[in-house]
C-alpha positions in Angstrom: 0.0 0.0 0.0 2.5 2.4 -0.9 0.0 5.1 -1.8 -1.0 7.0 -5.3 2.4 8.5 -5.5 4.6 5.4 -5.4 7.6 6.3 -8.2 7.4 9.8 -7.4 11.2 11.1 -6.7 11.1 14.2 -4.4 13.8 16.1 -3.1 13.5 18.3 0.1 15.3 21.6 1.3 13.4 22.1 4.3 13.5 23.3 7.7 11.3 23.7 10.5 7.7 22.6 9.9 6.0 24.3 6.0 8.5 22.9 3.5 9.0 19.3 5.3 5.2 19.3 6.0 4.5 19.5 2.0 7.2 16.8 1.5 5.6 15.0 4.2 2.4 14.9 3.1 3.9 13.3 -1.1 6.0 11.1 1.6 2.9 9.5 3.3 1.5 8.8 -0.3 4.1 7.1 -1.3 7.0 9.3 -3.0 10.4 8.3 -2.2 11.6 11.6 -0.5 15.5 12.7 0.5 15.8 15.3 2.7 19.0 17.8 2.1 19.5 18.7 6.2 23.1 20.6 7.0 25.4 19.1 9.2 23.8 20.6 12.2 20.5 19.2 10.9 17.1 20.4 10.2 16.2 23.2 13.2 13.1 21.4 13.5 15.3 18.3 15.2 15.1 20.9 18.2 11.1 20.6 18.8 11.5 17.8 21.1 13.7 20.2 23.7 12.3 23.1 23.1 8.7 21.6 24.1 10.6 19.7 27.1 9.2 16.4 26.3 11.7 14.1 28.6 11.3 11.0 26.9 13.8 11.8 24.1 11.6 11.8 21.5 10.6 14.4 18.6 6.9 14.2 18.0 6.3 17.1 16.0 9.1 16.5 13.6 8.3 12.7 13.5 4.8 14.3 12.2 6.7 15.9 9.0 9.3 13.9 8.5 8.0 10.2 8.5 8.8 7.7 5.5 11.8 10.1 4.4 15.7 9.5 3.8 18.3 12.0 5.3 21.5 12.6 4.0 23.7 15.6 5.2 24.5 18.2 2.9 27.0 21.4 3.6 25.4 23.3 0.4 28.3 26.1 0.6 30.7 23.3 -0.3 31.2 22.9 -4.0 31.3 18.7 -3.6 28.0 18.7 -1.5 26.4 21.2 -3.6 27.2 19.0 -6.6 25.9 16.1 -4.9 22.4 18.1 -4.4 22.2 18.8 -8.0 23.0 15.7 -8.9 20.3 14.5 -6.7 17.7 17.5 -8.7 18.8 16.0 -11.9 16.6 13.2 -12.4 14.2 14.0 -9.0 10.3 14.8 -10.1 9.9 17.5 -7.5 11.9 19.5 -5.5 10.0 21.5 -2.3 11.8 24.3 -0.2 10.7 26.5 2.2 13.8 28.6 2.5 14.0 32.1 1.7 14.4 33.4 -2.1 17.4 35.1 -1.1 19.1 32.5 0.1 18.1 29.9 -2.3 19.6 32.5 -5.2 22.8 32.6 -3.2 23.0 28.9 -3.0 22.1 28.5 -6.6 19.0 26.6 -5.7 16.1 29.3 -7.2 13.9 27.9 -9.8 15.6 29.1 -13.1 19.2 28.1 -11.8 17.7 24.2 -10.8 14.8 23.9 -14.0 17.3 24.4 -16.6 19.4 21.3 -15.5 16.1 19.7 -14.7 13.3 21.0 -17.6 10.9 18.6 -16.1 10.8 19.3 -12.4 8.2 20.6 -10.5 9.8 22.8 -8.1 7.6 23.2 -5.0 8.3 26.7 -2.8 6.7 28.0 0.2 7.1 31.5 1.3 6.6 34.0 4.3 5.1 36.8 2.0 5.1 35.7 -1.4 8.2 36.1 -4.2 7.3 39.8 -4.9 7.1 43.0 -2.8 9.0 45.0 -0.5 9.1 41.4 2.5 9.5 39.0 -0.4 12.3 38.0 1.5 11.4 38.7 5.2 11.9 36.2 7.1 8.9 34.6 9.0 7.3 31.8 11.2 3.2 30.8 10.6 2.9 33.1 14.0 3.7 35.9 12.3 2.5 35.8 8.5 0.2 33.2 9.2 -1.3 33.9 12.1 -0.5 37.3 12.9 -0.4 39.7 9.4 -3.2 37.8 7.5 -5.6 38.7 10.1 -6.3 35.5 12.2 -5.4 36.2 15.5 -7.5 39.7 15.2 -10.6 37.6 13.8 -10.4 35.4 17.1 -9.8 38.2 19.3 -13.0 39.1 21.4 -13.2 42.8 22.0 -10.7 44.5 24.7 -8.8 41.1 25.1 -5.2 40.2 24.1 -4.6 37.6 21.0 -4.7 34.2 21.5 -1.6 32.0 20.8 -1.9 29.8 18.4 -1.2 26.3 18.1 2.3 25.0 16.7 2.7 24.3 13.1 -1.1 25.3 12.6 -0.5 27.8 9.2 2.3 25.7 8.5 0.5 22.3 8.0 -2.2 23.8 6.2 0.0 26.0 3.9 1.8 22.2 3.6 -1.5 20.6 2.4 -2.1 23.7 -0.3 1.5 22.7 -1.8 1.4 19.4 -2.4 -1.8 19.5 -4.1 -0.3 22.0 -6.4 2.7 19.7 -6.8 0.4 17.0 -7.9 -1.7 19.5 -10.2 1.3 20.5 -11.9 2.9 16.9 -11.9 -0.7 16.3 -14.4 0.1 19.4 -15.9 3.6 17.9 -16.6 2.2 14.7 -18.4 0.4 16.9 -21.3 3.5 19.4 -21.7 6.3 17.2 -20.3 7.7 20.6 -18.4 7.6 20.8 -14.9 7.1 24.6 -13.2 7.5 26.8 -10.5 4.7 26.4 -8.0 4.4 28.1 -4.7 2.2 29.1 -1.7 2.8 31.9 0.7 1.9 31.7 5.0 0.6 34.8 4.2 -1.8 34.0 1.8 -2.7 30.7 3.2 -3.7 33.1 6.4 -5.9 35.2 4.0 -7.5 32.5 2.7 -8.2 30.5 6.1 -10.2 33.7 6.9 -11.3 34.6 3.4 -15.5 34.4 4.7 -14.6 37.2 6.4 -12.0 39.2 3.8 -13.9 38.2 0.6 -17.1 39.7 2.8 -14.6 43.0 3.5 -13.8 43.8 -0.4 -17.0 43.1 -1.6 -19.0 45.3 0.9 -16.7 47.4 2.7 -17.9 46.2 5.7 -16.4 43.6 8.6 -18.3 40.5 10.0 -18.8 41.7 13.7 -16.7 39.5 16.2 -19.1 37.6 17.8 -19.9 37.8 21.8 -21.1 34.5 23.1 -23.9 36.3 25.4 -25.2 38.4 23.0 -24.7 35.9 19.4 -27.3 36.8 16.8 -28.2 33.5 16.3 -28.2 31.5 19.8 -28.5 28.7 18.2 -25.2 29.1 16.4 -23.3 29.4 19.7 -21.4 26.8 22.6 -22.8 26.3 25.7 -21.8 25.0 29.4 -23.7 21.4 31.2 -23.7 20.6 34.6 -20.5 18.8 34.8 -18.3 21.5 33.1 -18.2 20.7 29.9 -18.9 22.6 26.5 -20.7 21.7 23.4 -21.0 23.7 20.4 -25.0 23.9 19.2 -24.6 24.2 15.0 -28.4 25.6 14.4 -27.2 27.5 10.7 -30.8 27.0 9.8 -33.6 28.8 11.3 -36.4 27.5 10.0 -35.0 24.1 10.2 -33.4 23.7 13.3 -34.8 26.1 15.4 -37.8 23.2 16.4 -35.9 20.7 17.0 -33.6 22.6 19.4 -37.1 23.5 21.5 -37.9 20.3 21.7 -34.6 19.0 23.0 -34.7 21.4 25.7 -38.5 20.8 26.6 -39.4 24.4 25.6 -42.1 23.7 22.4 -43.8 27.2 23.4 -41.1 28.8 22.3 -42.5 28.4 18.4 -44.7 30.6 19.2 -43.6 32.6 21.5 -43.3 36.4 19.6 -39.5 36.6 21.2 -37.9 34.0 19.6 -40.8 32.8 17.1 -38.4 34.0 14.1 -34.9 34.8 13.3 -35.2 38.2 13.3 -37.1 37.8 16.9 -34.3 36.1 18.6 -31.8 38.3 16.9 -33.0 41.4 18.7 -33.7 38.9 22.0 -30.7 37.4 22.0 -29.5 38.2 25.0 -32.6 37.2 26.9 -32.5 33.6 25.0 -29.1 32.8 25.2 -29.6 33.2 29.2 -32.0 31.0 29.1 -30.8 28.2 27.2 -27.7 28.6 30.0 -30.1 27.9 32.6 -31.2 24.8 31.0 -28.3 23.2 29.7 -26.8 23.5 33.2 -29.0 21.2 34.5 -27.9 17.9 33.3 -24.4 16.7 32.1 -23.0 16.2 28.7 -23.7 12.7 28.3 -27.5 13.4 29.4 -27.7 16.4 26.6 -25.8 14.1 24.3 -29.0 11.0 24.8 -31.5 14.1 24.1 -29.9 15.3 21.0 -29.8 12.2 19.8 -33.3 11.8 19.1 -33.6 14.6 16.9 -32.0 14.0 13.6 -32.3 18.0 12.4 -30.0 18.9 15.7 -26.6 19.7 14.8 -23.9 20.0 17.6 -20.9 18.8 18.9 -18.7 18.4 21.8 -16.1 20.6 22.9 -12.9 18.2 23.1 -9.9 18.4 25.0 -6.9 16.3 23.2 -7.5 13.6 26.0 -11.3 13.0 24.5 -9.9 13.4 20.4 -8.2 10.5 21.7 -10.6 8.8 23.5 -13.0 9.5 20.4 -14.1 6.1 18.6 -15.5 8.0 15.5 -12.0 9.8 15.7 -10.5 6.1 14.9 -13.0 5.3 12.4 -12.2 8.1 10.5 -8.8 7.2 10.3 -7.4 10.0 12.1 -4.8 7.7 13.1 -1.8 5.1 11.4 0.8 2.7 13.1 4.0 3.9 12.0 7.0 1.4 11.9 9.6 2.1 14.1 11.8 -0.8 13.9 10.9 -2.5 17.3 7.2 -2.2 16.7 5.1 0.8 15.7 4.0 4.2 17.0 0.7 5.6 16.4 0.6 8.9 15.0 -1.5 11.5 13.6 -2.9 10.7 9.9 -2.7 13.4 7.2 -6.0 13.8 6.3 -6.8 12.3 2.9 -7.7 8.7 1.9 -7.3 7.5 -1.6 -9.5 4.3 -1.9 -8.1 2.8 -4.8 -4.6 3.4 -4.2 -4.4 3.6 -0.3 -1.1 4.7 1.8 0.5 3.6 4.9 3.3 4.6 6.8 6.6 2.9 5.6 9.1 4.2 8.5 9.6 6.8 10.9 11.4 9.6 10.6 15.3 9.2 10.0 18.1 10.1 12.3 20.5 12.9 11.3 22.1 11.5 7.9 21.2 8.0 8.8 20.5 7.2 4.9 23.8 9.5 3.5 25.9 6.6 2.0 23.0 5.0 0.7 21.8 8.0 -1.4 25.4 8.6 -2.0 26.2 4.9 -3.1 22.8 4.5 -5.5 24.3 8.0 -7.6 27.6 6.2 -7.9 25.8 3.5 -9.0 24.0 5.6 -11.6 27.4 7.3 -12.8 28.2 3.6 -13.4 25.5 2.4 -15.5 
């Protein structure tokens, strides 16, 4: 089950979490990727430290860097260079995600690599995009991701600070957006046997993570309002609390739909006619009033109570408010596939899945991820070999 990209040669100069995310992904679906890491290795081999797990393992770079090969590189030394192109010269793809300006001093850009290598598909990721005044600003997903493209204000409730946000979380998206435009242009390759320059900016992936809101901006001039939970248009588009502490989110898009069943399951049917909350525009402007309410109620029983209620009304959308412990603990979670036994040469290690199935060619992990230049004379002995034939 090697995947639908079994064959596929892919080269990676990555570092930290974007660029070995996108080669992660190909890796997972079965291309054969080598990672180019210096001698003092991809940064990302720090995660496991800087997180302080204790156990002397890596998890977020075993996430991104599964089913690869390593082999160390110094690319300011004209051998090791040489080897790297030699590598690029009959590789399929090549991803990056270092700056522009560094990859021109190195000789790595995309006109200096496609014209030894007309047909490769050569995969970038940026902070801010190849053009403009912070082409070549350096950046994390905090900051062009999460900060510049507008997240972190979206999610920001009025008067408070910015929440943090999760590690990798622009990066593993803006990961997913290259390698399917690896694969699109890998297609395109087969009707015009040229490979191209394809690439994805943090920055833009921010924009268009939030695009409901920025496409909403430049076509009206006018921001969606940052929702308040007390005082949430809809109530029935809103999370609440049950009596043992826990939070569900109640997904009533829907007015006329799932505004019924959503009396019903809290044993309130004279609310259909009640004149505060009989329509959308009634419970709009009583908001307030409603949402208190439907507090009142949902505090008296616990989530597994609500969760037998809801269940017998097939037009009531919600969902649970998990911690990582109950993601975990989730059976629909495993069903889904949300997790895969990677081989670690005593066994396996379960791991997070990336998240798409291919049902006629399906994946599964091959290895973990490699030690610091565990596969360099290997790599280095099959292009001898290839001189030699």
């Amino acid at each position: 089950m090697a995947g639908p990209v079994e064959g596929i040669k892919v080269v990676e100069l990555g570092v930290w979490v974007a660029g070995p995310a996108a080669a992660g992904i190909l890796a997972d679906w079965g291309a054969d990727i080598v990672k180019i890491e210096p001698p003092a290795g991809d940064p990302g081999r720090m995660f496991g430290a800087m997180l302080g797990c204790d156990l002397g393992i890596n998890p977020p770079f075993e996430m991104d860097n599964r089913n690869k090969r390593s082999i160390v590189l110094d690319l300011t030394a004209d051998a090791d260079r040489d080897v790297a192109f030699e590598l690029l010269s009959d590789a399929d793809v090549f991803v990056t995600n270092l700056r522009p300006g560094a990859l021109a001093r190195l000789g790595f850009d995309f006109e200096s690599v496609s014209a030894r290598n007309p047909r490769l598909v050569y995969g970038l990721i940026t902070g801010y995009g190849q053009d403009g005044p912070d082409a070549d600003r350096a950046a994390y997903d905090v900051a062009a991701f999460w900060s510049r493209a507008g997240v972190a204000h979206l999610l920001t409730r009025p008067g408070d600070t910015p929440p943090f946000q999760r590690g990798g979380m622009g990066d593993h998206s803006a990961g997913m957006t290259l390698a399917a435009a690896i694969c699109a242009a890998l297609v395109a390759r087969q009707r015009t046997g040229t490979g191209q320059l394809v690439s994805t900016s943090l920055y833009r992936q921010g924009a268009y993570t939030v695009s409901f809101d920025l496409n909403t901006y430049l076509m009206t001039g006018q921001p969606i309002a940052v929702g308040q939970r007390e005082t949430m248009g809809n109530p029935a588009m809103n999370n609440y609390a049950t009596a043992d502490g826990r939070r569900f989110w109640i997904v009533g898009l829907e007015g006329d739909r799932h505004w019924p069943p959503l009396c019903r399951a809290v044993g309130r049917p004279e609310w259909l006619d009640d004149p505060r909350f009989s329509d959308a525009r009634a419970r709009f402007v009583n908001s307030a009033e409603l949402i208190a309410e439907l507090d009142a109620i949902f505090a008296t029983r616990s989530l597994g109570e609500w969760a037998e209620v809801f269940a017998v009304e097939p037009d009531f959308f919600w969902s649970p408010v998990n911690s990582l412990e109950d993601v975990v603990a989730d059976e629909q979670f495993h069903a889904a596939g949300g997790i895969v036994d990677v081989p670690d040469g005593s066994g396996g290690v379960s791991m997070v899945a990336t998240p798409a199935d291919f049902h006629g060619t399906p994946w599964s992990p091959r290895s973990a991820a490699p030690e610091l230049g565990a596969h360099s004379d290997e790599i280095r002995a099959e292009l001898k070999a290839r001189r030699g034939s």
